[in-house]
C-alpha positions in Angstrom: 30.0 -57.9 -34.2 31.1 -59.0 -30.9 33.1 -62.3 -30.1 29.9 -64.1 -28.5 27.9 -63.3 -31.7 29.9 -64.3 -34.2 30.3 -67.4 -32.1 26.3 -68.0 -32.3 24.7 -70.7 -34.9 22.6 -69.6 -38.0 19.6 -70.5 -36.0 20.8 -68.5 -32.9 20.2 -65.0 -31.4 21.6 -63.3 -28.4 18.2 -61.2 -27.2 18.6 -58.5 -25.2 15.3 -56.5 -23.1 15.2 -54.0 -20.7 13.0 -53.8 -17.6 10.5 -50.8 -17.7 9.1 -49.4 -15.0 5.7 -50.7 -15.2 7.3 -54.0 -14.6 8.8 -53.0 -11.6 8.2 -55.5 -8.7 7.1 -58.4 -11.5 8.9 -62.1 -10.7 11.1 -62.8 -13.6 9.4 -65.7 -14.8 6.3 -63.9 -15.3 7.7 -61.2 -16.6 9.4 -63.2 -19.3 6.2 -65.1 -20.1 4.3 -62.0 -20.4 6.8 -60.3 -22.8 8.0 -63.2 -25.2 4.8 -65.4 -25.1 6.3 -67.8 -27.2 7.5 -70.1 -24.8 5.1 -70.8 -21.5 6.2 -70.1 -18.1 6.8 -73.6 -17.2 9.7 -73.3 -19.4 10.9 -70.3 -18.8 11.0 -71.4 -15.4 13.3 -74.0 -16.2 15.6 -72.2 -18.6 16.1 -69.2 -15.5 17.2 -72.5 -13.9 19.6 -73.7 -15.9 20.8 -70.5 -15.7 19.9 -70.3 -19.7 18.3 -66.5 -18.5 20.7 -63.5 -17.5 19.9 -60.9 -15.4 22.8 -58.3 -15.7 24.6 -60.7 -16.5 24.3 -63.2 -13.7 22.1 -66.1 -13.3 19.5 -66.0 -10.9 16.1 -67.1 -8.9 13.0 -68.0 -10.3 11.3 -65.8 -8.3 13.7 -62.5 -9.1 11.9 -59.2 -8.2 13.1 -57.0 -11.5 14.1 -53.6 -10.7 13.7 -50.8 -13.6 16.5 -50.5 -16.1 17.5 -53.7 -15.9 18.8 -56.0 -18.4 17.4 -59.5 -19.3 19.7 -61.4 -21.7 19.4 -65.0 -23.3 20.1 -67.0 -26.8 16.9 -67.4 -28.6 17.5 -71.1 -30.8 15.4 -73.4 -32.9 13.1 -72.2 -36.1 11.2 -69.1 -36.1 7.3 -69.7 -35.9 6.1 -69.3 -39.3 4.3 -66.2 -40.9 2.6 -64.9 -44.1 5.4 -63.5 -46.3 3.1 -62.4 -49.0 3.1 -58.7 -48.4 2.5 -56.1 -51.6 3.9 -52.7 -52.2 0.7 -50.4 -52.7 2.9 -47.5 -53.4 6.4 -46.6 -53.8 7.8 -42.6 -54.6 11.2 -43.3 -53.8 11.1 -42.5 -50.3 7.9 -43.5 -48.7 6.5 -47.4 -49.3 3.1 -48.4 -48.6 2.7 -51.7 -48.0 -0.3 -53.9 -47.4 1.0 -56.2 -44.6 -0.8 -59.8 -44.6 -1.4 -61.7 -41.2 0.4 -63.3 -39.2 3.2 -60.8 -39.9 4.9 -59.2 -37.0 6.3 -55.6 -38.1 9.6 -55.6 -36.6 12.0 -58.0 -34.3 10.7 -59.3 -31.1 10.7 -62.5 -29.4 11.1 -65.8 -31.3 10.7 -63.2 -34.6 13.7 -62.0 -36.4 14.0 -63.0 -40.0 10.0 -63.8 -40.3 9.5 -60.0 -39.9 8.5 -57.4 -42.5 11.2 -55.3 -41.4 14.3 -58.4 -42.5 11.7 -59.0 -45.5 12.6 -55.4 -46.8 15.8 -55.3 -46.1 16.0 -53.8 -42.5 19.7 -55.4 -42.0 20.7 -52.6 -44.4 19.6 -50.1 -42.2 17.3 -48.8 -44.6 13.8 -49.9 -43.2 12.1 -46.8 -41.0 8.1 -47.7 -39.8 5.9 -44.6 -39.8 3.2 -46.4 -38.8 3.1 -50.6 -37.2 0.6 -53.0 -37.2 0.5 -56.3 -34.5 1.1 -59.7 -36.1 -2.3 -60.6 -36.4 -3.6 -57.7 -37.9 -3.0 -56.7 -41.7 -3.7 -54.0 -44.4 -1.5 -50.4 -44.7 1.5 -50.2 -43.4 4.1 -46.9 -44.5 7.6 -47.4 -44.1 10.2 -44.8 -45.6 13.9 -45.1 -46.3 15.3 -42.4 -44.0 14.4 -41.6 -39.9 13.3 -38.0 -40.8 11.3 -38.6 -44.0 9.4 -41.2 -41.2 8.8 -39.0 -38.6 7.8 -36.4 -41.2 5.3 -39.1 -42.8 4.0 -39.4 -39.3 3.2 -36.2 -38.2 1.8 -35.6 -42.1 -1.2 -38.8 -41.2 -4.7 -37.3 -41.5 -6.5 -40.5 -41.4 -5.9 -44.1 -40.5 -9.5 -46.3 -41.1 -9.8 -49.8 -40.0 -12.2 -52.8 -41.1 -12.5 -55.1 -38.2 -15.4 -57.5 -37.6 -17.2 -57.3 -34.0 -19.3 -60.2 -32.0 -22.8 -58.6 -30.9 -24.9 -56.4 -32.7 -23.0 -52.6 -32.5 -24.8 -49.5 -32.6 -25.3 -47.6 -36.3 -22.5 -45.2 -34.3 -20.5 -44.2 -31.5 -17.8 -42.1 -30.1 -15.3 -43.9 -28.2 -13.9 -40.9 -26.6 -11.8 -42.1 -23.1 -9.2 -43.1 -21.4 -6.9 -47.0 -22.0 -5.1 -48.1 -19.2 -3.7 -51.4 -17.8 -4.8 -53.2 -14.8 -1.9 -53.4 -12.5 -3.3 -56.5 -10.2 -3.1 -58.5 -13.4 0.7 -59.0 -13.3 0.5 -61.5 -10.7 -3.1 -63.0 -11.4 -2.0 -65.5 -13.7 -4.5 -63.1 -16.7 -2.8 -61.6 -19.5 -0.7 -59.2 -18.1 -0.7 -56.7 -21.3 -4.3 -56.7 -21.9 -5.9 -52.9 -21.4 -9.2 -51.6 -20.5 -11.0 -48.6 -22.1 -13.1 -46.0 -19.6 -15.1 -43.0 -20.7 -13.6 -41.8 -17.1 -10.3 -41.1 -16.5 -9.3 -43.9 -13.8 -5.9 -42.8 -12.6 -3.3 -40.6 -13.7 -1.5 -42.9 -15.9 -4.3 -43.4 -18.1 -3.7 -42.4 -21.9 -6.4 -40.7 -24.1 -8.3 -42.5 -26.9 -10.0 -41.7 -29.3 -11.9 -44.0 -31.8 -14.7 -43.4 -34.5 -16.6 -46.3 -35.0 -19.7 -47.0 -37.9 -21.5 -50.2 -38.6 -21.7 -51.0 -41.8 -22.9 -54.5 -42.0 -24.6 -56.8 -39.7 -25.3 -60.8 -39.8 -24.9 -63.8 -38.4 -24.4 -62.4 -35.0 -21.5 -60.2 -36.1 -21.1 -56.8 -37.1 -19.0 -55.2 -39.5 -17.6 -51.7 -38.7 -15.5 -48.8 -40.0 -13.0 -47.4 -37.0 -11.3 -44.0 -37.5 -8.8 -43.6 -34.9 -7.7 -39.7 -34.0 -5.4 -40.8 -31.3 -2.5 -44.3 -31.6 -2.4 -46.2 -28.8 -1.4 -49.7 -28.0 -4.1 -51.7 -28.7 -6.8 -49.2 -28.8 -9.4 -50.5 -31.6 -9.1 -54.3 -30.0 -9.2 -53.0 -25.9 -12.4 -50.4 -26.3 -14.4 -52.5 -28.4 -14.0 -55.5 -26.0 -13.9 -52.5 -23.0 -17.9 -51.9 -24.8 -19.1 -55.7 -25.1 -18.2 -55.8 -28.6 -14.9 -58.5 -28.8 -12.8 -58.8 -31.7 -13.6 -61.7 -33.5 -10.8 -64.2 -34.0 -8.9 -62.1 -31.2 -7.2 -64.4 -28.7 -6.8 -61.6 -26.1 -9.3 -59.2 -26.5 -12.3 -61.8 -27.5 -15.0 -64.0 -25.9 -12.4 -65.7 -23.8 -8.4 -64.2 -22.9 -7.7 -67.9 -21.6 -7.2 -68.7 -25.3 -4.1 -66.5 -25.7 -2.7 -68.0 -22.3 -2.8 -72.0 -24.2 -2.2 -70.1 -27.3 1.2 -69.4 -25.6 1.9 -72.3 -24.4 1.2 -74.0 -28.2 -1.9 -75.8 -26.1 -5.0 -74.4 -27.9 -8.0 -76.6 -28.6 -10.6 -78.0 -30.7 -13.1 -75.6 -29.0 -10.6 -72.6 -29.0 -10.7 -72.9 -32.3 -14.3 -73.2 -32.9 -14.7 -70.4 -30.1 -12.6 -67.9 -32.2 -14.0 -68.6 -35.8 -11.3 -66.8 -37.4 -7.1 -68.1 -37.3 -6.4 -64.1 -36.9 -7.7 -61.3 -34.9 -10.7 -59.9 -37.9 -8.8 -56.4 -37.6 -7.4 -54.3 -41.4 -6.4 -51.4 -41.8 -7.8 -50.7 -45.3 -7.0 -47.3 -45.5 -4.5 -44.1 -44.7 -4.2 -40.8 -45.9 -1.3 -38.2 -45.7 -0.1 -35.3 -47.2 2.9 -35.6 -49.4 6.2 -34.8 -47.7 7.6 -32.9 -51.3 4.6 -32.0 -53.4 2.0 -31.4 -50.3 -0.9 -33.6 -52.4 -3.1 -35.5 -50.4 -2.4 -38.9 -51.0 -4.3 -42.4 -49.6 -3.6 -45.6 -50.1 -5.9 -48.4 -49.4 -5.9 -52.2 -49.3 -8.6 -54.3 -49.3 -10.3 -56.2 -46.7 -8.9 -60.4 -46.8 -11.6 -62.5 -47.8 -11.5 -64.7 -44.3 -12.8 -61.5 -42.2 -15.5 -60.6 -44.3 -16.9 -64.1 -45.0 -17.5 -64.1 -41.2 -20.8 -62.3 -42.4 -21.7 -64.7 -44.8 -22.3 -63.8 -48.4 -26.0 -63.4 -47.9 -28.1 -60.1 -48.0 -26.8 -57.2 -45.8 -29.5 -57.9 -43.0 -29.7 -54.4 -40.6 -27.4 -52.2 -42.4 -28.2 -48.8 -41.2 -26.2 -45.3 -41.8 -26.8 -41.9 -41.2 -24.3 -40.4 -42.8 -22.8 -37.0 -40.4 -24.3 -38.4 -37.5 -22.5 -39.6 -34.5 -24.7 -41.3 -31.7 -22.5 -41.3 -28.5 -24.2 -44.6 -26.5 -24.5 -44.4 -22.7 -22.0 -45.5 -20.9 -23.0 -47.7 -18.5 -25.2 -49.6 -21.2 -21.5 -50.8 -22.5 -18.8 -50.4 -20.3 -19.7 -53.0 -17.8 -17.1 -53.6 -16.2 -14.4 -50.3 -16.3 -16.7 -47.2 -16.5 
């Protein structure tokens, strides 16, 4: 530990980020408002000029165009934001943990987050704490961690299915094949929108597009909301919460991929209201993973371990009779795309 950080209070952290180069260009207040969304850009504005904000190592402008590879540095003070520590090990052989993460629960350091994290929960200080697979704050169900890099890159490359629960506004098709392209929206950085929200096309729309692919069944649908099963066959950032909203079918309780991304901007700035709230209908995003399967690094079994669904996202159907539940089990329907992709197609 260096001088400066063992000169730091309990409730202090030095925080250090790097610039990527999809930020290149960005004004450093947004960029810091976009990437730790804890504070609001109002006051990040006034910590860059109190010269609270670093950029290698010097203080600077407001209005700082960030290069790639750059480093932002600041002391992060005051309590951490508080989180659900009631996590449960599903399964434990010594090496690999399952884990069925509540909500809120971020997975690993970032922001205001350091000891409110799964990660310091297990022990991570120790070194000991390897992800094979991550989960956002807001979303829970199974999580795998192992006790050694290689046994988690191992576990990773051994997943043959990760299945989610998540509850939809709108009345989704019995099936459909979610086979595209994500991809972020680079005149939002500047907009004053959420600059990390993504958009799901069928089409490729430029070359930095990633591929996605998502499995999605209905299962159950009432009171205006549909319950569905999503197999995902590819892992990217966001990619249940951006194609279902990318299709007309938002995330319920999601405050950037729902009815309304303005709610994530007051949520940020700790200015939510009364109709937010009611807008939302759910504290968390209504996303779980309830189930993964992998094959056994040592005795090559197939092994799955599954956690059930919290109570708050399935009583957004109400307890009533399962009104329109239709499968056909083996069949995919692929909808057109135009019927659902409105906007990005």
């Amino acid at each position: 530990m260096d001088q400066k950080a063992a000169e730091l209070r309990s409730d202090e952290r030095e925080v250090s980020s790097a610039v990527d180069f999809a930020s290149a260009g960005m004004r450093l207040d947004i960029w810091l408002a976009a990437r730790f969304t804890y504070r609001s850009r109002s006051q990040w504005q006034q910590m860059i000029q109190e010269g609270k904000i670093l950029l290698d190592g010097s203080t600077c402008a407001v209005s700082a165009k960030l290069k790639p590879g750059q480093k932002v540095n600041f002391i992060s003070s005051g309590a951490e934001p508080e989180v659900n520590p009631d996590y449960k090990i599903l399964y434990d052989d010594g090496m690999i943990l399952g884990i069925d993460k509540p909500a809120p629960l971020p997975c690993h350091p970032s922001g205001a987050y350091f000891k409110n994290t799964l990660w310091h929960m297990l022990g991570g200080c120790g070194g000991n704490v390897h992800f094979v697979s991550r989960l956002d704050r807001e979303t829970s169900g199974v999580i795998l961690t192992a006790k050694e890099g290689p046994a988690a890159a191992a576990c990773s490359r051994a997943i043959t299915l990760k299945r989610y629960n998540v509850v939809v506004h709108g009345d989704f098709p019995d099936s459909l094949e979610a086979e595209g392209f994500l991809f972020e929206d680079p005149k939002r950085a500047d907009s004053g929108l959420v600059r990390k929200k993504r958009f799901f096309s069928y089409s490729r729309p430029d070359a930095m597009a990633e591929t996605a692919s998502t499995t999605f069944r209905c299962i159950r649908r009432n009171h205006g909301f549909s319950l569905l099963e999503a197999d995902l066959h590819t892992g990217r950032t966001h990619q249940i919460r951006a194609t279902l909203c990318s299709l007309g079918f938002p995330v319920a309780g999601d405050k950037i991929y729902g009815p309304d991304e303005s709610i994530f901007i007051r949520f940020a700035s700790d200015s939510m209201t009364p109709q937010d709230l009611k807008t939302l209908r759910i504290s968390r995003q209504a996303l779980h993973c309830h189930r993964t399967d992998f094959i056994h690094l040592t005795s090559k079994k197939f092994t799955s371990i599954t956690a059930d669904t919290p109570h708050e996202i399935l009583e957004l159907l109400g307890t009533g009779e399962r009104e329109g539940e239709k499968r056909r089990d083996g069949e995919t329907v692929k909808i057109a795309r135009i019927r659902y992709c409105r906007k990005y197609r």
